[in-house]
N, C-alpha and C positions, 0 to 999 in steps of 0.2 A: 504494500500500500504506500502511494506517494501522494505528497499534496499536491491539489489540484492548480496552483503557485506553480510549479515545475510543468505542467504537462505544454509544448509544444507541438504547434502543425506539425501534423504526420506520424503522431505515434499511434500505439493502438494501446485503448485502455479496457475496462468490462464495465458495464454502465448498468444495471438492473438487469443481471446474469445473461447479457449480451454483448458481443464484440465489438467494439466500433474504431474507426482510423478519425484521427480529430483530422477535421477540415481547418479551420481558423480558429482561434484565442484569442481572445479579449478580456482584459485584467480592467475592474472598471473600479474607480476608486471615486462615490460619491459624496463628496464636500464632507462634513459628520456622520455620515451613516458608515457602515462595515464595509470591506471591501468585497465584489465577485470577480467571480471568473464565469462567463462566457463560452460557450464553446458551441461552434457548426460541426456535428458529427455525424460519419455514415455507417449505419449498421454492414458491417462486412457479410453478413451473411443474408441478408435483404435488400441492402443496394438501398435504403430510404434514409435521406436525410432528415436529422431535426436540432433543433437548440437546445441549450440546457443549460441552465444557469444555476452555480455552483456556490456555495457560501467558501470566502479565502482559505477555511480551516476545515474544510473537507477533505477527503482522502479516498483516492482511486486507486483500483488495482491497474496496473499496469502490465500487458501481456508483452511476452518476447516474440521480436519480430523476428526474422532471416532475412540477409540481403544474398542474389544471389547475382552478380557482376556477368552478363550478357550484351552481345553484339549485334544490332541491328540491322538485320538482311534488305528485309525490301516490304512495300505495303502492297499486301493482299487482298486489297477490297475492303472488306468489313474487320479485317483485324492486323494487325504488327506483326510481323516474325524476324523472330528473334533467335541467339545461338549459343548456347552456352561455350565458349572459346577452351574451355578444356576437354569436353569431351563431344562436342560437335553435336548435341541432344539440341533441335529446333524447338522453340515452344511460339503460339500465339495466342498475341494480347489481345483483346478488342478493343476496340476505339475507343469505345463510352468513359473507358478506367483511366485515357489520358489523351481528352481532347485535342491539346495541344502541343501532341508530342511533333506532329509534321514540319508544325512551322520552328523547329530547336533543332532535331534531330535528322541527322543525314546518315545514310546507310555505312557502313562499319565502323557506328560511334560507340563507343561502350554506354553501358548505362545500367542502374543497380534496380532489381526486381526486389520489392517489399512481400515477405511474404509473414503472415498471423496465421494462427492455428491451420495449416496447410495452404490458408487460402491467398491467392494475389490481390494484395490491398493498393498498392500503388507502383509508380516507378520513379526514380529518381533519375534526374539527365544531370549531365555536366552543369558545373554553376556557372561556365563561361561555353560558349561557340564561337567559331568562326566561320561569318558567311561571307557570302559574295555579294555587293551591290550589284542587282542588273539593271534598276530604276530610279532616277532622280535627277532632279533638277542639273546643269551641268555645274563645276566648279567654278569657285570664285579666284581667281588668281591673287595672292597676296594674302585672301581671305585668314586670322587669325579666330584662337578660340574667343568665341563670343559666346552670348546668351540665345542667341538665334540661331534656330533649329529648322530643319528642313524635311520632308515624307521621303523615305526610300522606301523602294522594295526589295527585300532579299531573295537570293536564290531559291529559299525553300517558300515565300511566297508572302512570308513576314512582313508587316510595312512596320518602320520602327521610325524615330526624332533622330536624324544626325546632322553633324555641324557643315555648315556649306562647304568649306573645302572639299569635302567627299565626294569622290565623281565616280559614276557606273567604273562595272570591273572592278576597282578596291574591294578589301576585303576589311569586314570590319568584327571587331568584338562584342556579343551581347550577351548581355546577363539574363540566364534564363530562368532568376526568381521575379524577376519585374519587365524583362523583355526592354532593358533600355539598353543604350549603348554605353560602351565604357568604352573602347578607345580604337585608332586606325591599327590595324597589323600591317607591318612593314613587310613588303617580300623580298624574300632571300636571293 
């Protein structure tokens, strides 16, 4: 049992002797009153979302997850395949469990499978990428960093904010907990 102060997006806890993957936390702390915690979680074994709002001095069980470190083939319609890089065991994912894995992920990227009591609760991708600009405004010559931002499209189809210098063909870095940009990749 941990306090519910501790639990973090993504873990999997047992909520009223069910499994659930917290979706978002929110630690709410109002003016004089006690403090909560918040939480969007999805029954792993139901796939339904709900809230629940937790007093700061409550205490959840906490299940063990398994990460299991796979390589991403190619997309087959309605699911992901995916490859276990030690022993060549393909699995697929369906879309529903990671919307937006397309617009992050390019095929033989690594990337970590969640898995609670057998079952696949999520995935985890790189916390950085590197795409390719194929769309955007062209470049400003001289152009330093500023505060003004520009729409590109990336190769896997992502349109993200980056800084005018950046001209189709570059390759750039995104963060894929908020899909912003962090910086140009230089090429070698």
């Amino acid at each position: 049992m941990i306090p519910v102060t501790q639990i973090r997006k993504g873990m999997a806890i047992r909520h009223e002797d069910a499994p659930y993957v917290v979706l978002a936390v929110d630690h709410i702390t109002p003016g004089n009153w006690r403090g909560m915690v918040q939480m969007k979680m999805r029954n792993i074994k139901t796939g339904s979302s709900t809230q629940v709002r937790f007093r700061a001095e409550d205490r959840v069980e906490a299940l063990l997850m398994e990460q299991h470190e796979m390589e991403y083939l190619y997309d087959a319609g309605a699911a992901y395949v995916l490859m276990n890089p030690e022993n060549y065991e393909q699995v697929e994912v369906a879309k529903d469990l990671a919307p937006d894995f397309s617009l992050y992920v390019k095929p033989n990227t690594r990337v970590f499978l969640n898995y609670c009591d057998g079952e696949l609760i999520g995935i985890d991708y790189p916390t950085t990428v590197d795409l390719q600009v194929k769309e955007t405004e062209p470049g400003l010559k001289g152009a330093t960093v500023t505060n003004v931002y520009k729409p590109a499209t990336l190769e896997t189809g992502l349109v993200v904010q980056v800084p005018p210098f950046i001209a189709p063909g570059e390759t750039v870095r995104i963060d894929t907990r908020d899909g912003a940009y962090v910086e140009r990749v230089k090429s070698s």
